[in-house]
mmCIF file of the protein (N, C-alpha, C, O) and its ligand, coordinates in Angstrom:
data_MODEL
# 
_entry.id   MODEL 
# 
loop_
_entity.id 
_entity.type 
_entity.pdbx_number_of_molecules 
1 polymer     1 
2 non-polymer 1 
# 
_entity_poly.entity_id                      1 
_entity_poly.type                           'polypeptide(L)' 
_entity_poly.nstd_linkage                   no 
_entity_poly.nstd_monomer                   no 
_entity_poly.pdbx_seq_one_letter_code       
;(UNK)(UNK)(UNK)(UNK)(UNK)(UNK)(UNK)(UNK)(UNK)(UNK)(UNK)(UNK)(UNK)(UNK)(UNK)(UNK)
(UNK)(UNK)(UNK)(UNK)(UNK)(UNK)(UNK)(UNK)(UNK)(UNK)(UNK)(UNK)(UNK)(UNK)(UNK)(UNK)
(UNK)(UNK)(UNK)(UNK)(UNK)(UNK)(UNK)(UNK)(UNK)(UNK)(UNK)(UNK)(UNK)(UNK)(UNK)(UNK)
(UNK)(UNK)(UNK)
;
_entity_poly.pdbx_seq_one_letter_code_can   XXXXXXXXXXXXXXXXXXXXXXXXXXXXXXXXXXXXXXXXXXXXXXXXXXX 
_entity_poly.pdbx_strand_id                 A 
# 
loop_
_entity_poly_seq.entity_id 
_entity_poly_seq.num 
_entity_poly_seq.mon_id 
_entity_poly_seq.hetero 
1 1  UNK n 
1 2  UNK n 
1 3  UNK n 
1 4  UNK n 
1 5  UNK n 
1 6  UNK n 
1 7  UNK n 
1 8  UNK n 
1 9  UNK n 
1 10 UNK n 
1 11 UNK n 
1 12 UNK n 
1 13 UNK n 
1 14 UNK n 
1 15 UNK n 
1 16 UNK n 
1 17 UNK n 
1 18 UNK n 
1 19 UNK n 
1 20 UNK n 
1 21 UNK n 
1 22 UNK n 
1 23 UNK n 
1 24 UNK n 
1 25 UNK n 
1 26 UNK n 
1 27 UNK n 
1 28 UNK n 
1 29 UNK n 
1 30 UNK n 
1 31 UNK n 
1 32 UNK n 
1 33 UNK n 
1 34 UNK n 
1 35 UNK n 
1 36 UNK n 
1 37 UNK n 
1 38 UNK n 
1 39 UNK n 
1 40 UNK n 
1 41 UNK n 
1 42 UNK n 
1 43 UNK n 
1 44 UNK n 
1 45 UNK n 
1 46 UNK n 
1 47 UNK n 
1 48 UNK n 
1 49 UNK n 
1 50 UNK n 
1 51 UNK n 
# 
loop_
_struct_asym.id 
_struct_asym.entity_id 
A 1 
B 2 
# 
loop_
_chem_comp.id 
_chem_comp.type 
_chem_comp.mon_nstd_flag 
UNK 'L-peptide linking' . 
ZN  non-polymer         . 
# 
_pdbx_entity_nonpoly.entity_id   2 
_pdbx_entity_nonpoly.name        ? 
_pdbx_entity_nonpoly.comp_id     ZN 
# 
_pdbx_nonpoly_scheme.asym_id         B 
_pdbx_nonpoly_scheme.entity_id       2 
_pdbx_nonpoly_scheme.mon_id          ZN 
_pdbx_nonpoly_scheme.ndb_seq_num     1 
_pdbx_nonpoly_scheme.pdb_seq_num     101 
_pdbx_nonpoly_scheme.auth_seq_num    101 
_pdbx_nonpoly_scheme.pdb_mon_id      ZN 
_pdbx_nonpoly_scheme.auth_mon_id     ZN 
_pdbx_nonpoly_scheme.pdb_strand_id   A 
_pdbx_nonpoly_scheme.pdb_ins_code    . 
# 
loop_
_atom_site.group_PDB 
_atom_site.id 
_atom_site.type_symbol 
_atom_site.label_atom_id 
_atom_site.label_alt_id 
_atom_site.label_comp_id 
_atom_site.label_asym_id 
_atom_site.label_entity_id 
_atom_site.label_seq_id 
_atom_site.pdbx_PDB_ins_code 
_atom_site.Cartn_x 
_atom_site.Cartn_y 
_atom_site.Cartn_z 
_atom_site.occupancy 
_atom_site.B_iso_or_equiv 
_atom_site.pdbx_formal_charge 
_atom_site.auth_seq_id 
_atom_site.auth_comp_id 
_atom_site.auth_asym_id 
_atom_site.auth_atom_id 
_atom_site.pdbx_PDB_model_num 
ATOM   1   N  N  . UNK A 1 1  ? 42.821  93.131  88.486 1.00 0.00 ? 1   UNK A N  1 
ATOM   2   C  CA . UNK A 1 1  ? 43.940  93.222  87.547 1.00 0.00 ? 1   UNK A CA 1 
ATOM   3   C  C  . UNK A 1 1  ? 45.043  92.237  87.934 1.00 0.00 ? 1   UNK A C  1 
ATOM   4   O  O  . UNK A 1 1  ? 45.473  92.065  89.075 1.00 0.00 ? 1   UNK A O  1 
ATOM   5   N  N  . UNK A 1 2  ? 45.407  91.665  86.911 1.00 0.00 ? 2   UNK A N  1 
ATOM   6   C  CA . UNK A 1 2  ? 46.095  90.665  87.118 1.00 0.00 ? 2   UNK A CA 1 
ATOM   7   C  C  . UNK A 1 2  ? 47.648  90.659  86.159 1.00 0.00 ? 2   UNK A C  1 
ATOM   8   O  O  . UNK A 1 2  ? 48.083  89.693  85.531 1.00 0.00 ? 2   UNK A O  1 
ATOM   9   N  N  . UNK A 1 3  ? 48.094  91.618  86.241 1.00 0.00 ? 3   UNK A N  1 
ATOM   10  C  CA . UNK A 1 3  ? 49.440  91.500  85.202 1.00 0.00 ? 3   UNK A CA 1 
ATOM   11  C  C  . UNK A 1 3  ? 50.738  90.524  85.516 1.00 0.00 ? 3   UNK A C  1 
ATOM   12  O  O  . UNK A 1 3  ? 51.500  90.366  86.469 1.00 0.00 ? 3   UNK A O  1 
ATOM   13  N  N  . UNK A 1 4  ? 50.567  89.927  84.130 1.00 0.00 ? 4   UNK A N  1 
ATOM   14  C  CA . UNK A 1 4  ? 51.896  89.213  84.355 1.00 0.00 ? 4   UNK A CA 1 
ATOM   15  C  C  . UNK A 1 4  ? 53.476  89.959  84.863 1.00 0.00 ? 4   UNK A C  1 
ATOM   16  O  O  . UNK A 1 4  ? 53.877  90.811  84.071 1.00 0.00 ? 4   UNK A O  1 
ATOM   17  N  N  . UNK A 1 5  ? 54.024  89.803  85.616 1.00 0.00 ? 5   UNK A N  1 
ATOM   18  C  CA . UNK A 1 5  ? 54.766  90.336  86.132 1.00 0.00 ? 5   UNK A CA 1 
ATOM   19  C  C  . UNK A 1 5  ? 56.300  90.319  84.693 1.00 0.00 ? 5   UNK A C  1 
ATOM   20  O  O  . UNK A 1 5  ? 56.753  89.614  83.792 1.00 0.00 ? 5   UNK A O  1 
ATOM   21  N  N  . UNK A 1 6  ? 56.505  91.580  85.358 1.00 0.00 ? 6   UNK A N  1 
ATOM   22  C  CA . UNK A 1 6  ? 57.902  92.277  84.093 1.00 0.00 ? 6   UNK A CA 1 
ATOM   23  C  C  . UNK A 1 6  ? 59.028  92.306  84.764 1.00 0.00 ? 6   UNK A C  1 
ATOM   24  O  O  . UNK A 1 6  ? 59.333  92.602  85.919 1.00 0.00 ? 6   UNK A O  1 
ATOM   25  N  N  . UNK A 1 7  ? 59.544  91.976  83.910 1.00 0.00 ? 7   UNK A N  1 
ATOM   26  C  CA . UNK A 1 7  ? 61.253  92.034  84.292 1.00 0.00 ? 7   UNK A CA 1 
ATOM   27  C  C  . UNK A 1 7  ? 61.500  93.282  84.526 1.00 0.00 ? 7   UNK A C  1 
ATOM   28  O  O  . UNK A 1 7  ? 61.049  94.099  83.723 1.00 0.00 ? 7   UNK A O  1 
ATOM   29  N  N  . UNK A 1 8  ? 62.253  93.737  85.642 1.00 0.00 ? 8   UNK A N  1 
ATOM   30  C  CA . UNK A 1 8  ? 62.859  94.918  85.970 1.00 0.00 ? 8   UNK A CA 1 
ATOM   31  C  C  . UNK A 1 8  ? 64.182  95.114  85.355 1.00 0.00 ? 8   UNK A C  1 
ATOM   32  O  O  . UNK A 1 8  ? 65.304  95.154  85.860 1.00 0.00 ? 8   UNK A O  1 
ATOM   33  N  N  . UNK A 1 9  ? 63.859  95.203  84.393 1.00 0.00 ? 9   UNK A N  1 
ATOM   34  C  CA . UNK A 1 9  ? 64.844  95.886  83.289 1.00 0.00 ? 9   UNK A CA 1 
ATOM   35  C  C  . UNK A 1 9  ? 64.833  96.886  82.803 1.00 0.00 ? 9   UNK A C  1 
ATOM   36  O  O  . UNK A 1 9  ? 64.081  97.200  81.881 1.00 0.00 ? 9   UNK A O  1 
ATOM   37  N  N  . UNK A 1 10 ? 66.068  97.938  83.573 1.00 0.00 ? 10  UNK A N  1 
ATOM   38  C  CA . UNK A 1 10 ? 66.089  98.941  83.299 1.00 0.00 ? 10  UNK A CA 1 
ATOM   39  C  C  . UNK A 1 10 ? 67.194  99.684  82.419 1.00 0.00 ? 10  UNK A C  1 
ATOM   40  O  O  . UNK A 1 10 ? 68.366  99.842  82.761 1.00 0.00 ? 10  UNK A O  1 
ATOM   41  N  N  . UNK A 1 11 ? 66.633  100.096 81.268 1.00 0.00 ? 11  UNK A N  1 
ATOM   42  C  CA . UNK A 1 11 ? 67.661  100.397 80.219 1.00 0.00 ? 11  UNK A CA 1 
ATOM   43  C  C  . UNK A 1 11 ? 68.783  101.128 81.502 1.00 0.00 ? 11  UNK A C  1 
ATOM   44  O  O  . UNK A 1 11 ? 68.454  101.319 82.673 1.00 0.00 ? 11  UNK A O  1 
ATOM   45  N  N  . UNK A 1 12 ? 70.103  101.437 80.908 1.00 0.00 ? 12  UNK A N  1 
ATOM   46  C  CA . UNK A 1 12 ? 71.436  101.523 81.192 1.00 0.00 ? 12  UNK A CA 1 
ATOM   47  C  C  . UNK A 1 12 ? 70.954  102.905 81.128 1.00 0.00 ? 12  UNK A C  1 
ATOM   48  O  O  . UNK A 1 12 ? 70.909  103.363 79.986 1.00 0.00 ? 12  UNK A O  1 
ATOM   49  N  N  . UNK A 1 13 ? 70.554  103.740 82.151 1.00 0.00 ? 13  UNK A N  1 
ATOM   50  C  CA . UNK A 1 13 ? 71.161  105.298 81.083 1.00 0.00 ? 13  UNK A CA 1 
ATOM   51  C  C  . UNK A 1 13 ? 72.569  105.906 81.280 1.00 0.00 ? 13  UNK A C  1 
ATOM   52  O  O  . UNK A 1 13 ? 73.270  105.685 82.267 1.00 0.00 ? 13  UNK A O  1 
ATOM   53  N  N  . UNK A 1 14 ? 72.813  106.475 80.528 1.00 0.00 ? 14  UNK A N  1 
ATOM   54  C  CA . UNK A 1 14 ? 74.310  106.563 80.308 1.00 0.00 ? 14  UNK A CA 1 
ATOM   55  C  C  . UNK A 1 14 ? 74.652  108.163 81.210 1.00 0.00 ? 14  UNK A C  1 
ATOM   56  O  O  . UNK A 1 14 ? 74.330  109.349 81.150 1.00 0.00 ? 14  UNK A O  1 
ATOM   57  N  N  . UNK A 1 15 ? 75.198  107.578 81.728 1.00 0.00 ? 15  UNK A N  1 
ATOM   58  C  CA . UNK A 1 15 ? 75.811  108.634 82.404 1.00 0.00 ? 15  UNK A CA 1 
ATOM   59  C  C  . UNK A 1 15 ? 77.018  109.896 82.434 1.00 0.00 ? 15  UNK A C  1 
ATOM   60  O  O  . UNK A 1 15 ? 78.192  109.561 82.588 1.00 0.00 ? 15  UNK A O  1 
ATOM   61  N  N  . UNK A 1 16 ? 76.722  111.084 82.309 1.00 0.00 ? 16  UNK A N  1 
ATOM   62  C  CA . UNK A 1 16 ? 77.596  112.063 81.916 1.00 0.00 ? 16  UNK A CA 1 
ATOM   63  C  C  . UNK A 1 16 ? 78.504  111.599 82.462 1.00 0.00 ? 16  UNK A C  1 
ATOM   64  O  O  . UNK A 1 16 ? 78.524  111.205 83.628 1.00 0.00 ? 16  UNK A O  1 
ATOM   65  N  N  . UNK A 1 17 ? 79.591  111.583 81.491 1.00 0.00 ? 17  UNK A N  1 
ATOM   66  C  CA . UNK A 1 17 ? 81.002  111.128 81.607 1.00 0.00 ? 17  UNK A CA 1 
ATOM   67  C  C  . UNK A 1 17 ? 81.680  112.108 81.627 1.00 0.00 ? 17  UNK A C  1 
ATOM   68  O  O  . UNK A 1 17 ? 81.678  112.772 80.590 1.00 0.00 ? 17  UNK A O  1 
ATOM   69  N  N  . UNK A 1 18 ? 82.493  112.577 82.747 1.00 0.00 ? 18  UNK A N  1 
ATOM   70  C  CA . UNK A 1 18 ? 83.187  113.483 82.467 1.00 0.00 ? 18  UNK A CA 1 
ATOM   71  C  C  . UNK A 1 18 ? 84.958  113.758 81.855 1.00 0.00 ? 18  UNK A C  1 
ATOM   72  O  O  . UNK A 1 18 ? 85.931  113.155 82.308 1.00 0.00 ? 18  UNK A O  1 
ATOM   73  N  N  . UNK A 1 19 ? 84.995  114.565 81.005 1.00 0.00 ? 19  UNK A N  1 
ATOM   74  C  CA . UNK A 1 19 ? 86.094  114.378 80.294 1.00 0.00 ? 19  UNK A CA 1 
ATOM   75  C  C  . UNK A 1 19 ? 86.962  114.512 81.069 1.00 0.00 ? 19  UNK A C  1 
ATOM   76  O  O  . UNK A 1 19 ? 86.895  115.460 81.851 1.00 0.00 ? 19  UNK A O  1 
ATOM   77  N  N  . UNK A 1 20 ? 88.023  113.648 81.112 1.00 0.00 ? 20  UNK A N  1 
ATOM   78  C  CA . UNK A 1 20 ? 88.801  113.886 82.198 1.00 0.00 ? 20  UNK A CA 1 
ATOM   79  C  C  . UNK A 1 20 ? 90.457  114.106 81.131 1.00 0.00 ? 20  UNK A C  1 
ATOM   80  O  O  . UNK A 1 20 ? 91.534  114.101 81.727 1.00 0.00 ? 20  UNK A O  1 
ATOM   81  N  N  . UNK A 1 21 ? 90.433  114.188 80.403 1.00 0.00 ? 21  UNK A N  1 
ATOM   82  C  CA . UNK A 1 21 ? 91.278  114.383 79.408 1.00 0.00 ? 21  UNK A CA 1 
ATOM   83  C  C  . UNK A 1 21 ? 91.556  115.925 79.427 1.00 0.00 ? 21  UNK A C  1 
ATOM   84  O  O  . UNK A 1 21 ? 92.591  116.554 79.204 1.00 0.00 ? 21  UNK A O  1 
ATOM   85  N  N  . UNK A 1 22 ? 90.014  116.416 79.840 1.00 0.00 ? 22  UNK A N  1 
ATOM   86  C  CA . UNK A 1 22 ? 89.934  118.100 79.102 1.00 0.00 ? 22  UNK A CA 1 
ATOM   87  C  C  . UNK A 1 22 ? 91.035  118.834 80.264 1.00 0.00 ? 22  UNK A C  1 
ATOM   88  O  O  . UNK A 1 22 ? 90.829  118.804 81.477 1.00 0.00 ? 22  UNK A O  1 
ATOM   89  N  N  . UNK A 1 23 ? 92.291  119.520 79.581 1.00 0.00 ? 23  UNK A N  1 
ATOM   90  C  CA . UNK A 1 23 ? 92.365  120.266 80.628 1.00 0.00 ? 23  UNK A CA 1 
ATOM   91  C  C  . UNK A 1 23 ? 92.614  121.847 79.624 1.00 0.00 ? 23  UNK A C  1 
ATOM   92  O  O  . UNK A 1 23 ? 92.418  122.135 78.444 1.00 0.00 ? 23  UNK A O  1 
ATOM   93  N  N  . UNK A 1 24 ? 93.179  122.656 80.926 1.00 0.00 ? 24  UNK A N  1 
ATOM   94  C  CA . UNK A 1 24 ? 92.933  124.000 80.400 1.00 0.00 ? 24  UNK A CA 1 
ATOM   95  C  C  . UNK A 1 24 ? 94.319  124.952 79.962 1.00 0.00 ? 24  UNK A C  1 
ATOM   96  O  O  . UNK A 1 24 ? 94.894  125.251 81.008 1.00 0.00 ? 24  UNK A O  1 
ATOM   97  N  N  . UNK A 1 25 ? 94.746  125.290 79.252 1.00 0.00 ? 25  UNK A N  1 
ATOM   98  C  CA . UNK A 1 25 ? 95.738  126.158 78.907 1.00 0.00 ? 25  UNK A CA 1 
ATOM   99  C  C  . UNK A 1 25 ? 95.761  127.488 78.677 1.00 0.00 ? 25  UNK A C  1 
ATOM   100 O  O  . UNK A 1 25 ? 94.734  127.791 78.069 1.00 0.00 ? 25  UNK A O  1 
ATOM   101 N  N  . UNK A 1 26 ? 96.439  128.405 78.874 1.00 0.00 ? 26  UNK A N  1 
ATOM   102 C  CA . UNK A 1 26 ? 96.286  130.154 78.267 1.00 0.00 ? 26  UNK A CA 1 
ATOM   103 C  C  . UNK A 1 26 ? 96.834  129.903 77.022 1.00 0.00 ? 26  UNK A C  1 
ATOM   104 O  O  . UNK A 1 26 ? 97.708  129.182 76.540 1.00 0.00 ? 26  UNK A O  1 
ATOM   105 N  N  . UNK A 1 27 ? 95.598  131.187 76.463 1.00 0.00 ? 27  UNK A N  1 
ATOM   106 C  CA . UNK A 1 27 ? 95.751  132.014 74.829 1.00 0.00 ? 27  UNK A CA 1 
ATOM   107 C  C  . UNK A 1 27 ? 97.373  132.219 74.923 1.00 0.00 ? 27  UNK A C  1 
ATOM   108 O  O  . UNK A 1 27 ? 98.191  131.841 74.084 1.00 0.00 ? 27  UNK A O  1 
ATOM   109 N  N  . UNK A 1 28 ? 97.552  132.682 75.748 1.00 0.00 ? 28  UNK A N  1 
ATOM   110 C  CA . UNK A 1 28 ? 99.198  133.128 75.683 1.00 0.00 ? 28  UNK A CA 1 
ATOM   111 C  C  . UNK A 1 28 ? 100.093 132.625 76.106 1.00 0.00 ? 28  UNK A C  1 
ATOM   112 O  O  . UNK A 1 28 ? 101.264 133.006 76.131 1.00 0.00 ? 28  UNK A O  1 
ATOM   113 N  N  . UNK A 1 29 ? 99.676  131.807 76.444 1.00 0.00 ? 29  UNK A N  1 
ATOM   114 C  CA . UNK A 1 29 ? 101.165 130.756 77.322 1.00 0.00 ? 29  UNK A CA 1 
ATOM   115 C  C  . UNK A 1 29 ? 100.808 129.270 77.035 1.00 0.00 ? 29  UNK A C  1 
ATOM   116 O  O  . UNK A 1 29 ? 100.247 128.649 77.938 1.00 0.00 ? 29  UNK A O  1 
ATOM   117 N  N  . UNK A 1 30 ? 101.066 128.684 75.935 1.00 0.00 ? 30  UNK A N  1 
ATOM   118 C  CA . UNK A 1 30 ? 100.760 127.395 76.145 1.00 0.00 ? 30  UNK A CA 1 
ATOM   119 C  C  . UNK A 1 30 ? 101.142 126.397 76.581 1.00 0.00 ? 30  UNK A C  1 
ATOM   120 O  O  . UNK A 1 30 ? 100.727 125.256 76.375 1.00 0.00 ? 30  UNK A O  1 
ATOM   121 N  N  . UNK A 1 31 ? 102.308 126.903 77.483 1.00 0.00 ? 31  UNK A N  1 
ATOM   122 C  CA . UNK A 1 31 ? 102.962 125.934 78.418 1.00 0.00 ? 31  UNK A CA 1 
ATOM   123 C  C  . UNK A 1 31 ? 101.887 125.648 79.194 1.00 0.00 ? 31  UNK A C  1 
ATOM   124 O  O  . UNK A 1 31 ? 101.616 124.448 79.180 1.00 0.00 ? 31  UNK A O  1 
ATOM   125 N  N  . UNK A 1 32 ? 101.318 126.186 79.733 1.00 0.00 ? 32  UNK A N  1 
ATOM   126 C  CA . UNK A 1 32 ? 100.156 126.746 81.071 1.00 0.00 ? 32  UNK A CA 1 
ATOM   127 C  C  . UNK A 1 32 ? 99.464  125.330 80.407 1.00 0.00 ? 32  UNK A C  1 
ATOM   128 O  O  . UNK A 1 32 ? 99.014  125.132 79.278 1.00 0.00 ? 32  UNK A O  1 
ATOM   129 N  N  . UNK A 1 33 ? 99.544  124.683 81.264 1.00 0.00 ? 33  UNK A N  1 
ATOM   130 C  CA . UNK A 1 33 ? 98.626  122.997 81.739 1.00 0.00 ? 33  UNK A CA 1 
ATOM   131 C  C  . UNK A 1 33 ? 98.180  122.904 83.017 1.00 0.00 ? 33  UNK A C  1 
ATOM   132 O  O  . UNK A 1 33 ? 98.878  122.770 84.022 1.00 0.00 ? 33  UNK A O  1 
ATOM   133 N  N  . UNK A 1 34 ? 96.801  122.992 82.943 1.00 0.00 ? 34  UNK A N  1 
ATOM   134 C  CA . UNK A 1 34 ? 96.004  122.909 84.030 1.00 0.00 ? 34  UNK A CA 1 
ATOM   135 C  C  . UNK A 1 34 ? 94.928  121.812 84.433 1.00 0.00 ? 34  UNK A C  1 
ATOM   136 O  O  . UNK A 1 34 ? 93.846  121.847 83.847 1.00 0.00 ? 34  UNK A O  1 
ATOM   137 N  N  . UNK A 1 35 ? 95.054  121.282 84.959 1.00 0.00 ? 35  UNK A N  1 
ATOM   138 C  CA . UNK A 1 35 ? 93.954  120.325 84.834 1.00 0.00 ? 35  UNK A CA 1 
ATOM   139 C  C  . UNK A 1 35 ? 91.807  120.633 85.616 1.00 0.00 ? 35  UNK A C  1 
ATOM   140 O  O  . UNK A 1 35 ? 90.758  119.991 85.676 1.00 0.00 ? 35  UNK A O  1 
ATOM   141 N  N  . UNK A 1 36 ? 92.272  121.825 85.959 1.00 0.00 ? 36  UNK A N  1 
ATOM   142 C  CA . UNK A 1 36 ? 90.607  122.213 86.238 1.00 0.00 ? 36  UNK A CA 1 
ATOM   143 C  C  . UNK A 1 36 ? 91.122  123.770 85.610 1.00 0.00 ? 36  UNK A C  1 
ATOM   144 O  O  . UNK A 1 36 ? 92.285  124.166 85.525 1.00 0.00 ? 36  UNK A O  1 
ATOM   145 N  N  . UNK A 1 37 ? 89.548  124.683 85.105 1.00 0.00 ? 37  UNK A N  1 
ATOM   146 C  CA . UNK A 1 37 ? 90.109  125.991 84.954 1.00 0.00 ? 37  UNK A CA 1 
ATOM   147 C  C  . UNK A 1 37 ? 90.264  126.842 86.107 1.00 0.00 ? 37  UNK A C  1 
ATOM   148 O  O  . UNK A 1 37 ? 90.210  126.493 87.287 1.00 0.00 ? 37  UNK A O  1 
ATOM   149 N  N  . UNK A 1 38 ? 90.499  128.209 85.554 1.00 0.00 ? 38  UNK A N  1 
ATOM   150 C  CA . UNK A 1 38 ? 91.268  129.176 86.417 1.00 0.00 ? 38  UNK A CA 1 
ATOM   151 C  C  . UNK A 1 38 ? 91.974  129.896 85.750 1.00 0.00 ? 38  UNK A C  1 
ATOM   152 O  O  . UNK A 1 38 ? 92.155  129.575 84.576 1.00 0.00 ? 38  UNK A O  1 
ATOM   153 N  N  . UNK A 1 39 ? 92.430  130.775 86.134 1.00 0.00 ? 39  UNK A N  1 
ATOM   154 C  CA . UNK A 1 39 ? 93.561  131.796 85.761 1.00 0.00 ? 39  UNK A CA 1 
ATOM   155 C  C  . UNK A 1 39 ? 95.097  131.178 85.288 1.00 0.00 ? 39  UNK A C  1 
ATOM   156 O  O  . UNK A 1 39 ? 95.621  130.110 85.604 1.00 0.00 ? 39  UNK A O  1 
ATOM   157 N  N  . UNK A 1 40 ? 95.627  132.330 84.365 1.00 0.00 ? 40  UNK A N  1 
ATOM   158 C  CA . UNK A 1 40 ? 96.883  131.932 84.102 1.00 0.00 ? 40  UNK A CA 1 
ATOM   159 C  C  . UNK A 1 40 ? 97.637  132.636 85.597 1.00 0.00 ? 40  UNK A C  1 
ATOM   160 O  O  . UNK A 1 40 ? 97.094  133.500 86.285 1.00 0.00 ? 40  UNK A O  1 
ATOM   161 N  N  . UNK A 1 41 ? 99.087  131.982 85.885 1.00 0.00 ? 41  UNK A N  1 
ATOM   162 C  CA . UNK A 1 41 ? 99.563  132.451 86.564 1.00 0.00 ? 41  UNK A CA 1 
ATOM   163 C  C  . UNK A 1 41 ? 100.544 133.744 86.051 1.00 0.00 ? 41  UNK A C  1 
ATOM   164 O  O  . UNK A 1 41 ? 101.171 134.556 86.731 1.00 0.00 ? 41  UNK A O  1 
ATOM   165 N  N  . UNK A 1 42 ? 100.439 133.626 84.779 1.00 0.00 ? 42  UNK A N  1 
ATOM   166 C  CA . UNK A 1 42 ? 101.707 134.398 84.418 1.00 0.00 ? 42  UNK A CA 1 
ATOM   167 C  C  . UNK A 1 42 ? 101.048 135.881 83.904 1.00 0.00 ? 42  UNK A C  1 
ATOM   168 O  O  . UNK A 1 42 ? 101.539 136.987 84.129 1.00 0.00 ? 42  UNK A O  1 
ATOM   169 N  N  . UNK A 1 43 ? 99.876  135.613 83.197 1.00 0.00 ? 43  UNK A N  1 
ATOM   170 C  CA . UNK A 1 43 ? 99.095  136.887 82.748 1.00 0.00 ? 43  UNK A CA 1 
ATOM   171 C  C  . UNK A 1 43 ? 97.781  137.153 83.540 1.00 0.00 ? 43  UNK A C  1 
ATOM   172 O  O  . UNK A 1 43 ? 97.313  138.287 83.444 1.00 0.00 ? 43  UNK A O  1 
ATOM   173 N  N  . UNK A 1 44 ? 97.163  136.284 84.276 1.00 0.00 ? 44  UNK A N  1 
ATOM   174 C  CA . UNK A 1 44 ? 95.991  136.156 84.747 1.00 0.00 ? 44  UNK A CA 1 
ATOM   175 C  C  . UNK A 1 44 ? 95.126  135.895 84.077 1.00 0.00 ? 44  UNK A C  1 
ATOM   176 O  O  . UNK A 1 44 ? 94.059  135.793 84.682 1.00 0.00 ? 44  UNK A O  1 
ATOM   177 N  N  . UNK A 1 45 ? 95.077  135.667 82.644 1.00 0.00 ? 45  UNK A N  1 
ATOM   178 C  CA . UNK A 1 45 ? 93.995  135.326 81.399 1.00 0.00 ? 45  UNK A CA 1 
ATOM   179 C  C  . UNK A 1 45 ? 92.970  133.973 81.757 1.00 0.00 ? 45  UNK A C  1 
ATOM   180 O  O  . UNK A 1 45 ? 93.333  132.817 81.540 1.00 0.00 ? 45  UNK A O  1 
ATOM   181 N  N  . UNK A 1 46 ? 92.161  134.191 82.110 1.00 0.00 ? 46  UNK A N  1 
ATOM   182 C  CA . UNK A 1 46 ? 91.284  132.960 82.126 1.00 0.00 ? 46  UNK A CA 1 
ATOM   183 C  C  . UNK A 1 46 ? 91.740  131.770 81.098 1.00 0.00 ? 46  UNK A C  1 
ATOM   184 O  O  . UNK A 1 46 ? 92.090  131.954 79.933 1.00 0.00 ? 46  UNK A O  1 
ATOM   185 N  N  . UNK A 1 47 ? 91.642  130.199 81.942 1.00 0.00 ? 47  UNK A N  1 
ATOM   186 C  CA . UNK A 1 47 ? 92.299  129.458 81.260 1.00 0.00 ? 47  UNK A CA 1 
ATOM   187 C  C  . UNK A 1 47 ? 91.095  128.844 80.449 1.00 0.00 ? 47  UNK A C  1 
ATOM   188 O  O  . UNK A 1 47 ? 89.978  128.631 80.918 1.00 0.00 ? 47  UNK A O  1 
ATOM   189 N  N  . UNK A 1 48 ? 91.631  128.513 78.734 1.00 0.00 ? 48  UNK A N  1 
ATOM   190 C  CA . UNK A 1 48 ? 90.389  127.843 78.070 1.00 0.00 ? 48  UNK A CA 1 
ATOM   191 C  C  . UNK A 1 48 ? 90.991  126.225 77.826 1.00 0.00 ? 48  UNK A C  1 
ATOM   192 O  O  . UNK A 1 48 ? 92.112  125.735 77.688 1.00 0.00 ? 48  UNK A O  1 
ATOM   193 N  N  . UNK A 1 49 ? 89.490  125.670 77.857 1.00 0.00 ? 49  UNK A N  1 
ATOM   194 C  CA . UNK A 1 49 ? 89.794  123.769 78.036 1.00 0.00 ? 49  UNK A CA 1 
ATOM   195 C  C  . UNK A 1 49 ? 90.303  123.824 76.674 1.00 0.00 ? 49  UNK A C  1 
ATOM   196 O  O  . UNK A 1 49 ? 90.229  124.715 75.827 1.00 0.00 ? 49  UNK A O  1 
ATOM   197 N  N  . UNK A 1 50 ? 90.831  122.679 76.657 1.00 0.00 ? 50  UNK A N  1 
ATOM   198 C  CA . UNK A 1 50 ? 91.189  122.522 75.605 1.00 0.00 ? 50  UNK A CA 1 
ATOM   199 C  C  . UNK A 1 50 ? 90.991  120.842 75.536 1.00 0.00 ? 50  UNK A C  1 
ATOM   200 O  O  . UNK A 1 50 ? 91.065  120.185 76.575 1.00 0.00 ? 50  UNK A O  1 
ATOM   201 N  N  . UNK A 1 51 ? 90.732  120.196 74.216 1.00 0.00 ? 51  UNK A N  1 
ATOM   202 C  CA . UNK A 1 51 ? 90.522  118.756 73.802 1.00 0.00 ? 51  UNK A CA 1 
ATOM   203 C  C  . UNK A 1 51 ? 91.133  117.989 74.083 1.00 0.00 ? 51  UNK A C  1 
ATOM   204 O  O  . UNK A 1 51 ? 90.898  116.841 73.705 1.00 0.00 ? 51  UNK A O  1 
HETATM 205 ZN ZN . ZN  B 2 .  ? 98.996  133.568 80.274 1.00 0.00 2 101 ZN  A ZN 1 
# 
């Protein structure tokens, strides 16, 4: 076997990007800016990401 030799070209795969935009705020306090989740400090409500 004799194959012509191939370019090692390897598609790009794209790599999970992580949102770094996303951070997290409480239902009830939307002051509450968090940048990873966790708890609110003020109610303890789990914090949801937000866009
Ligand atoms: Zn809260």
């Amino acid at each position: 076997m004799n194959r012509p030799h191939q370019p090692s070209v390897m598609p790009t795969s794209p790599k999970p990007v992580v949102a770094s935009t996303t951070h997290y705020t409480c239902p009830m306090h939307p002051e509450i800016d968090k940048p990873q989740p966790g708890n609110c400090p003020k109610c303890g409500m789990t914090l949801v990401p937000v866009a």
